[in-house]
N, C-alpha and C positions, 0 to 999 in steps of 0.2 A: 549033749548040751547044744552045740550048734546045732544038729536037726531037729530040736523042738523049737529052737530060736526062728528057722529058717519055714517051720510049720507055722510058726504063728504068725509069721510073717503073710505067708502066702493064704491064712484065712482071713487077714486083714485089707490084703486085696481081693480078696471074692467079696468079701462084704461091702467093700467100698463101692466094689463092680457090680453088684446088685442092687444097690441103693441109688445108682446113675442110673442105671438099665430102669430102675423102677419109675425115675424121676421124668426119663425122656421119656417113657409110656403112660404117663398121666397126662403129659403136655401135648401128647398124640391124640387121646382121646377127648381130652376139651378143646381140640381143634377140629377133630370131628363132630363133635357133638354142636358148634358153632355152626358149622360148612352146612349141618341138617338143620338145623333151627332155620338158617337163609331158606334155603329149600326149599321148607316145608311154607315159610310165608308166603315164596313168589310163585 
């Protein structure tokens, strides 16, 4: 009982920790994708 308790646990943080990990890598790339749009104007 507690080691399924303590699995569930621990895929609840992976998923959490993938869904940040995903969040700051979208925010990476629309920064990038900003920084080239300047760029490519000047």
């Amino acid at each position: 009982m507690l080691a399924t308790q303590l699995c569930q646990l621990a895929v609840d943080c992976i998923i959490i920790d993938i869904q940040t990990h995903s969040k700051a890598e979208e925010t990476r790339q629309t920064r990038f994708q900003r920084n080239d749009g300047h760029t490519l104007r000047s």
